[in-house]
C-alpha positions in Angstrom: -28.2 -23.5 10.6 -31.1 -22.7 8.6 -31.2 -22.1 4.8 -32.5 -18.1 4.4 -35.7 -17.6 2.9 -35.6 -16.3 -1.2 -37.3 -14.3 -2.7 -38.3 -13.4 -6.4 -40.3 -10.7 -8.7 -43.2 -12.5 -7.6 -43.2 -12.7 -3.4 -40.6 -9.3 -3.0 -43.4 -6.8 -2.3 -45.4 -9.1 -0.1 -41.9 -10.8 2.3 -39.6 -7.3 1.7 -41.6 -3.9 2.0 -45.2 -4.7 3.4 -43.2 -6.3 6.4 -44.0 -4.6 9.8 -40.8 -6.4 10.7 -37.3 -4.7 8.6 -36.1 -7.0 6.4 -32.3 -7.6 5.2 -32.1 -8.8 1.7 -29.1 -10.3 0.2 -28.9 -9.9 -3.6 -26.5 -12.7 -4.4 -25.8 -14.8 -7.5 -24.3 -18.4 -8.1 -21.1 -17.1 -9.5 -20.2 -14.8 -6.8 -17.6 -16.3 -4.3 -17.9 -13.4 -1.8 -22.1 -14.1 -2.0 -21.3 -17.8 -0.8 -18.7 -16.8 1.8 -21.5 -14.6 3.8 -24.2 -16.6 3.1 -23.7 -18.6 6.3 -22.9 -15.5 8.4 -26.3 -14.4 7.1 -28.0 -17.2 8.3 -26.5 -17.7 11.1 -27.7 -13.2 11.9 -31.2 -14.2 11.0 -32.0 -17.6 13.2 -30.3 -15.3 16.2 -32.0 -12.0 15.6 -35.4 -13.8 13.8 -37.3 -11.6 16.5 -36.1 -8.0 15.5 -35.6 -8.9 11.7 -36.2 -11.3 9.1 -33.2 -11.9 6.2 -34.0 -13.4 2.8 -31.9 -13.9 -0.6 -32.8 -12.9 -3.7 -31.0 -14.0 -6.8 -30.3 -11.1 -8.8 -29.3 -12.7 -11.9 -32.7 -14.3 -11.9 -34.5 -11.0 -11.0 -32.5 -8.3 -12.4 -35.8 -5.8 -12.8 -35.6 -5.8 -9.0 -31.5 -5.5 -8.5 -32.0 -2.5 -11.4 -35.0 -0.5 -9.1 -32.2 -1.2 -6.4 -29.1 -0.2 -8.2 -27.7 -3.4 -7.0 -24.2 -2.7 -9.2 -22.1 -5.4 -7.9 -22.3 -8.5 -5.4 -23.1 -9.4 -2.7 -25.5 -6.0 -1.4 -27.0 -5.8 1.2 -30.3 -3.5 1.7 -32.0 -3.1 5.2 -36.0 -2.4 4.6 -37.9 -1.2 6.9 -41.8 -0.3 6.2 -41.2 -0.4 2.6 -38.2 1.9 2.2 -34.3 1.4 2.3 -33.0 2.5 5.7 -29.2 1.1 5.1 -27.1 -1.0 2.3 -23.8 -1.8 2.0 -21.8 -3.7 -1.3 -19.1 -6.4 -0.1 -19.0 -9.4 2.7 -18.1 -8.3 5.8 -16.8 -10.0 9.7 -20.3 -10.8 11.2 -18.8 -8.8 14.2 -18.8 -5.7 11.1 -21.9 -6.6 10.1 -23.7 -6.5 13.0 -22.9 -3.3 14.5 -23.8 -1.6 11.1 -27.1 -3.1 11.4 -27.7 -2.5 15.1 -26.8 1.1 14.4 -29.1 1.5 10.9 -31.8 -0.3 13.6 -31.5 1.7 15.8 -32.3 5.1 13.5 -35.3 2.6 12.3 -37.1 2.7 15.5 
């Protein structure tokens, strides 16, 4: 399994919303159990669907000008870029099962 990708203030308009490709971001912090109980379940999402999407990490304790343009209120969220806008987000850890049917269907409207 491979580690995701993070991002920061300084590589999140470059990796997130110039992507051709969506992107799933996970705004997580160190002190959130739920963050580090879907962060392999994330992981695991973006080495098997790597062709269709990319999914990074971004710390929001350590960026929080990014988590406030996002309204990131509470850990772990999830937002689903595609082309620069938000096309699907959801607060919580989920089943992967969950997971990836709510992406596959926010995808799908993104095509």
């Amino acid at each position: 399994m491979t580690d995701l990708l993070s991002v920061d203030e300084n590589t999140f308009t470059e990796v997130v919303l110039r992507s051709e490709k969506p992107v799933l971001v996970d705004f997580w912090a160190q002190w959130c159990p739920p963050c580090h109980q879907i962060a392999p379940v994330l992981a695991q999402i973006g080495a098997e669907r790597n062709e269709q999407l990319t999914v990074v990490k971004l710390n929001s304790d350590e960026n929080p000008a990014i988590s406030a343009r996002y309204r990131v209120m509470a850990l772990p969220t999830l937002i689903l870029f595609h082309r620069g806008e938000t096309i699907w987000s959801v607060v919580g850890a989920r089943p992967k099962a969950k997971l990836l049917k709510e992406l596959d269907d926010a995808l799908l409207t993104a095509v």
